[in-house]
C-alpha positions as CSV (number, residue, x, y, z in Angstrom):
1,X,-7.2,2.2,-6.7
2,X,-5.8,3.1,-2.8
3,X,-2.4,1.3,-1.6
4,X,-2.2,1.4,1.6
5,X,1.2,1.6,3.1
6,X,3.1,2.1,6.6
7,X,4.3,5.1,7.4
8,X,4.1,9.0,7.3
9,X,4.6,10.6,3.9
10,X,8.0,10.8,2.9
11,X,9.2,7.3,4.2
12,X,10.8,4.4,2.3
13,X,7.5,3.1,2.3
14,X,5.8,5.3,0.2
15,X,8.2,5.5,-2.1
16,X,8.3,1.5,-2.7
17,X,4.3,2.0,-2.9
18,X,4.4,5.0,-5.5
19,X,7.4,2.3,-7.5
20,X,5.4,-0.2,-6.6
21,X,1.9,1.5,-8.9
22,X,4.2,2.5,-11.3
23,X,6.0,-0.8,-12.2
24,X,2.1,-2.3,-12.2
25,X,1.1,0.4,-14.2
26,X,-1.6,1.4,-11.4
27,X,-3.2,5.1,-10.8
28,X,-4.8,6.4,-7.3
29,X,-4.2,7.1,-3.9
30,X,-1.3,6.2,-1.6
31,X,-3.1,6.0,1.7
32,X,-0.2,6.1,4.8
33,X,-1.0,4.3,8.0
34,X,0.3,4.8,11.3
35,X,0.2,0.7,12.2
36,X,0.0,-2.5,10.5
37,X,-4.0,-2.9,11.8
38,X,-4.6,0.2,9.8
39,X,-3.1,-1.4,6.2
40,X,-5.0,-4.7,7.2
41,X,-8.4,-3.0,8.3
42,X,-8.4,-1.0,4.6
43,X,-7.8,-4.7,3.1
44,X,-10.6,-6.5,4.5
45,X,-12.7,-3.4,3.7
46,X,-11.8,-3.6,0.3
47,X,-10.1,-0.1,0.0
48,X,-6.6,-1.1,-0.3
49,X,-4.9,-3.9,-1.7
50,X,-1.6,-5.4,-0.2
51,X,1.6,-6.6,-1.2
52,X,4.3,-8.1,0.4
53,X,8.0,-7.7,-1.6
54,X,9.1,-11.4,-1.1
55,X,5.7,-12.6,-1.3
56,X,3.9,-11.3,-3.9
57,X,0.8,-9.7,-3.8
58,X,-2.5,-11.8,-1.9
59,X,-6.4,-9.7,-1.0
């Protein structure tokens, strides 16, 4: 599986998106983005599933 997330490596954010695979029990590739389009393009493609923390997680 890819999660895509926001940010460079080394953020907040890809730490919460490593947790986040780990708590789910999850293996692959963290995929950073540069902007929100980016995390939302790799959705619609399929490549990336998305999350959000007070949400819950929605394709």
């Amino acid at each position: 599986m890819k999660a895509a997330y926001l940010g460079p490596w080394g953020t907040f954010s890809e730490e919460a998106a490593c947790r986040w695979m780990e708590r789910m029990k999850l293996s692959g590739e963290l995929i950073p983005c540069t902007f929100i389009p980016e995390v939302f393009i790799m959705v619609e493609k399929k490549e990336s599933r998305c999350r959000n923390c007070s949400r819950g997680e929605f394709h």
